[in-house]
N, C-alpha and C positions, 0 to 999 in steps of 0.2 A: 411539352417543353422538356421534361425526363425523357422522353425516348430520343430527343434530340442531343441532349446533350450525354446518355451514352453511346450512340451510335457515332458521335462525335468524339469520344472517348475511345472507343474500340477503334477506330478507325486512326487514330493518332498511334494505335498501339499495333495495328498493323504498318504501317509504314516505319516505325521504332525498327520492329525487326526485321520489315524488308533490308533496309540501308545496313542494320546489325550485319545482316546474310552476307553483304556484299564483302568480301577482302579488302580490308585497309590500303593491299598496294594495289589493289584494280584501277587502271586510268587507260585511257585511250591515247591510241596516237596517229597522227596524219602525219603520213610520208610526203616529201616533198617531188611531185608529181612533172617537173618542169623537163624533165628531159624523158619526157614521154613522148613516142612515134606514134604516127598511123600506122596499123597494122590490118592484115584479112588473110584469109585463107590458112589459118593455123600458123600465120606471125606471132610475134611478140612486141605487144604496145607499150609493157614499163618492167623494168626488171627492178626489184628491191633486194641487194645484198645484205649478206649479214654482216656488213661491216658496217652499214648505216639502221638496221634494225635485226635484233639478236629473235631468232624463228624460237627457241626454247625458252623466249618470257610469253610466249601462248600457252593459255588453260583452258579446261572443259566449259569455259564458260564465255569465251573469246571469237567472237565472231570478224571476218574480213569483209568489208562492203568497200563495191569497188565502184564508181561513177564513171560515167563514158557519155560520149557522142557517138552513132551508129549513123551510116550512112549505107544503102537508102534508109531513112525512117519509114514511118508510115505501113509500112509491108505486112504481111503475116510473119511472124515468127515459125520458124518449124524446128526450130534446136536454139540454145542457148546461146548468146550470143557471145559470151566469154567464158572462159575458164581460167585458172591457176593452174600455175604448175610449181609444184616442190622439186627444188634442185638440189643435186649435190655432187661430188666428184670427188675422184680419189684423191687424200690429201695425207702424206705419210707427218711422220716426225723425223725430223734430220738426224736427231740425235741418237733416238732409239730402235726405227724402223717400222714404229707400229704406227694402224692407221689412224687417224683421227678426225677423219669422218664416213658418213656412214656408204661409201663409194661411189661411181656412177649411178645414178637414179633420177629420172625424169618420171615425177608422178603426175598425173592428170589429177586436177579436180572439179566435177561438175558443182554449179551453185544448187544452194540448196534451194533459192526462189531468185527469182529477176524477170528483169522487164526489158525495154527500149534503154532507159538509161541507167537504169544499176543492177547490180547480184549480190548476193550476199553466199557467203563460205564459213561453216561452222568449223572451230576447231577436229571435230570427229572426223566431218569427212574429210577435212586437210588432211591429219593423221592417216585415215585408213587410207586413200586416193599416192600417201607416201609408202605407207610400208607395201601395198598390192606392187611397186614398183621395186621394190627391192628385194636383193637377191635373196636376203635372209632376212622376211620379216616379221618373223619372231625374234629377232634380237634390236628390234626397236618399238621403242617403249613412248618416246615423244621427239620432238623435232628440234633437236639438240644439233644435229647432224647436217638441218637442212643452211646452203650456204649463198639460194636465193630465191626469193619465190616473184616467178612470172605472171605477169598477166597476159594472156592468149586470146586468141582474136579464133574464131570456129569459119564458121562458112554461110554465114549470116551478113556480112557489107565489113565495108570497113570499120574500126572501132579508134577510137584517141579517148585515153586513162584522161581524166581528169580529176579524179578523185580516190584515194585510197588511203581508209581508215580501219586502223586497228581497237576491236573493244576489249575493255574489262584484261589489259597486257601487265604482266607485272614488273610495272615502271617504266615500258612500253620505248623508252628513248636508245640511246646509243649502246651498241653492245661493249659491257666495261669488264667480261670475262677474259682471261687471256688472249695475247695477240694473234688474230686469226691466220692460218698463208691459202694458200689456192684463192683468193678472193679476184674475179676479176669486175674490173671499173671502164665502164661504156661513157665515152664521151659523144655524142650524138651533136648532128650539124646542124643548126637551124635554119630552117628553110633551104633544103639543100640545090642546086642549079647547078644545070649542067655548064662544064667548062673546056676548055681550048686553048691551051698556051703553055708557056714554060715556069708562069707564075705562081707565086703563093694561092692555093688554093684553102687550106684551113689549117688554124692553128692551136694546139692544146698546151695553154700556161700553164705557169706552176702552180694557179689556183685552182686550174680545172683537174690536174693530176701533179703529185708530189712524185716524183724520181725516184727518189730513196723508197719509192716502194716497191721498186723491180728486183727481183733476184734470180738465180742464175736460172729457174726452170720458166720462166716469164717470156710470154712472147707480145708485139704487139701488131695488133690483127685489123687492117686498114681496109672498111667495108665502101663498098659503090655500087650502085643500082647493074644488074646486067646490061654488060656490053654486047651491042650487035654479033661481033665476031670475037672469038679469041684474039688478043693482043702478042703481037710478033716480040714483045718485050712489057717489061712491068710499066703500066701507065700512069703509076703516080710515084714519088719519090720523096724520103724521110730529111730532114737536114732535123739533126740535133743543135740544138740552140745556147750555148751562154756566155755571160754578159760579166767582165773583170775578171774572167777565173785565170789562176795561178795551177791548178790542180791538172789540167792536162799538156801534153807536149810541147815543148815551146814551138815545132813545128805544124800544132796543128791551131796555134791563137795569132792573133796580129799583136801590134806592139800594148796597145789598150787590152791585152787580154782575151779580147772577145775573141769563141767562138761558133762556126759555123761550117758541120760537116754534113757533107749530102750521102745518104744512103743509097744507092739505084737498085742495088741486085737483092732482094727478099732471099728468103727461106724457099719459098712459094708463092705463085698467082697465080690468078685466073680469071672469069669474064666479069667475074663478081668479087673478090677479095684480094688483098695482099698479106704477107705472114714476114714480119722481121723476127728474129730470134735476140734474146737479152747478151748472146756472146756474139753478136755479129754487132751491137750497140757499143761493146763492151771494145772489142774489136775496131772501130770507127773509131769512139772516144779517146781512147788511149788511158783510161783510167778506171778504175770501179768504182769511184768514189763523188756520186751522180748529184753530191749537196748542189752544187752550181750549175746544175742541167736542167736548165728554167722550160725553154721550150722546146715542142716538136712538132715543127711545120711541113706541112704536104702542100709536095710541090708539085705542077702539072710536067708535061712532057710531051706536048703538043699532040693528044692525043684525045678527043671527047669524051669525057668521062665524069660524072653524079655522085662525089663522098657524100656518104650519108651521116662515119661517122668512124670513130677509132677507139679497139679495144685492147685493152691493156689484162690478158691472162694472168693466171696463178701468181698473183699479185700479195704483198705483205698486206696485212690491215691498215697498218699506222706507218709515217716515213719518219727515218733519222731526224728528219732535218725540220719538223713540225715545229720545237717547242721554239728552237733556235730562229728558225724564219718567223714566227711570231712576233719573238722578242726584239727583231731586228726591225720587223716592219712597224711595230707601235714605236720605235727609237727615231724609224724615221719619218714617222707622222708629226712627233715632238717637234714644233716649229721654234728656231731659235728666237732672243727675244731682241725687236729693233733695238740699233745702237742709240737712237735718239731717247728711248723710254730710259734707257739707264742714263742718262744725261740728264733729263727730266729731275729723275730721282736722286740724284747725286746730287742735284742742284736744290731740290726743297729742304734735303737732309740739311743741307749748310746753311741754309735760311733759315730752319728752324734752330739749330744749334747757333747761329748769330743772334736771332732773337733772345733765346734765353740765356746768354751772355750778357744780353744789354738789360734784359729785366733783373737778373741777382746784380748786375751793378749799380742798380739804382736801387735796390730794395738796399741795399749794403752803405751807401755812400752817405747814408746818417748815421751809420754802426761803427765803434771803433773797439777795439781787443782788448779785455779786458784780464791782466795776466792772471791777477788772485782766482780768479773764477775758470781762467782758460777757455773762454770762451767769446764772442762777440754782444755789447752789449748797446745801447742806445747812448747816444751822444748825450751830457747834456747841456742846455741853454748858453751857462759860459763857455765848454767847450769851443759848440759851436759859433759861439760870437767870436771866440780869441780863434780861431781858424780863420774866416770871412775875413775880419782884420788883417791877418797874416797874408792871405792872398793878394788883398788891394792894397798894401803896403808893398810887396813886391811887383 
């Protein structure tokens, strides 16, 4: 019974300092996996920015496990069937010209185990898999730099992310460091099908992307499945979207405000992309001032053609007009309150206030004012008889 109950002891007293060992801010975090593609052949299934998770709260003790679907299953494996990739790209400061982050650099990284349906990524080989890619990499130290890390698809079947989990991050959620720029945001189509007309084909709200996060080196990059041939002109087209605004030309709104301009001519196309630039937006608009430029709809042009999905380049972290559309939209959730309930309540208020009218007059109407004392006091007996008198005499 002693050796039970110190080995019982001991054993309390290793787990004491395992949980000790761990970092008070170690927690994990699940990224939100919903606009994940299928991907194969050295695609990309889910891309995670650092505007929605910050790559320098990983530590040496931080692993990435990523979950998928592989299709064919069943097979032999003969390579991994996903990999990461550490991203980054040249992103200066406006102000001062120097860089701030750590340049072009597309790192590979192999999992350090996986299966059919998961891999798992140690923070080491993230690290070394980033700096083997970089020009200079001894001047990087951890992945401060990196500004998105891909999930990749090898030459194993197709693959669709279903899961991607960060361990032991420190504090693992939104990056609250200063506001990032180069950041670009993928809006992906779901269930994309092919189309034929001059109609609305897809549309990105102001919930899917906020405006006010474009600035002037921003492009945005309208992707579709390869086309049979080259297109004799661009086969899809941008119309910028909004709704009461006062902020642009009064020749380019109707009387209500709204509007609706159609972009045709890109930057650049081709059998597989389109390219608008932020000054040809800016140019259309009539304004740089994008708070009221709710949507951006792609329109067809009678041409056959598969959006899979629309990216918005070297994009701000945060938009102007975040705290404000917030504020405005919980204002107009505020349901006002029917006219009949205040009618209601107006009406009990005065029923209650008539009632206790008529109770102190009754509690009072045996009271008469007594001056010496200044105050009300109790009728008495004659009083109230030579009153009753007075009354039936009159």
């Amino acid at each position: 019974m002693k050796k039970c109950k110190i080995l019982s002891v001991l054993t309390s007293m290793v787990i004491a300092a395992s949980v000790c060992s761990i970092p008070a801010f170690a927690e994990d975090y699940e990224a939100d996996v919903s606009s994940a593609e299928k991907a194969s052949d050295w695609g990309q299934t889910f891309k995670l920015y650092s505007d929605v998770f910050d790559p320098s709260s990983l530590n040496e003790d931080s692993e990435i496990i990523v979950e998928y679907t592989l299709k064919p299953s069943g097979e032999e494996l003969t390579l991994y069937p996903v990999e990461l990739i550490a991203q980054s790209w040249e992103v200066t400061d406006e102000e001062t010209g120097e860089m701030i982050s750590d340049g072009e650099i597309w790192g590979k990284v192999e999992p350090s185990e996986y299966d059919e349906n998961h891999a798992v990524f140690t923070y080491e080989d993230i690290l070394a898999g980033y700096k083997a890619a970089a020009p200079d990499p001894d001047s990087i130290t951890d992945l401060s730099g990196v500004l998105c890390i891909n999930v990749g698809a090898t030459n194993q079947g197709t693959i669709l992310c279903t899961k991607f989990t960060v361990t032991n991050s420190k504090g693992g959620g939104e990056n609250s460091s200063e506001e990032l720029t180069g950041i670009n945001s993928f809006v992906p189509v779901t269930d994309p099908a092919e189309y034929n007309g001059s109609g609305e084909i897809f549309r990105v709200t102001k919930n899917d992307f906020d405006a006010t996060r474009l600035n002037a080196g921003s492009e945005v990059v309208i992707y579709y499945e390869e086309m049979s041939s080259a297109p004799a002109f661009c086969p899809v087209n941008m119309v910028l979207i909004s709704t009461e605004n006062t902020t642009v030309p009064e020749n380019k709104r109707d009387e209500e405000g709204n509007v609706a301009v159609k972009m045709a001519v890109p930057v650049s196309y081709d059998s597989s992309h389109a390219v608008f630039s932020c000054k040809q937006i800016l140019n259309a608009y009539g304004t740089g001032n994008f708070s009221e430029l709710y949507d951006f709809s792609l329109v067809g042009t009678s041409q056959s053609i598969t959006v899979t999905g629309i990216e918005f380049t070297n994009v701000n972290q945060f938009g102007t007009r975040s705290v404000a559309l917030s504020e405005a939209e919980a204002a107009a959730e505020k349901k006002p309150v029917p006219m009949w309930v205040i009618i209601v309540v107006i009406a009990v208020i005065v029923v209650v206030i008539l009632i206790g009218l008529l109770i102190y007059a009754k509690i009072n109407s045996n009271r008469t004012y007594d001056i010496s004392t200044g105050s009300y006091v109790k009728r008495s007996s004659d009083e109230a008889g030579t009153e009753d008198s007075k009354k039936k005499n009159e």
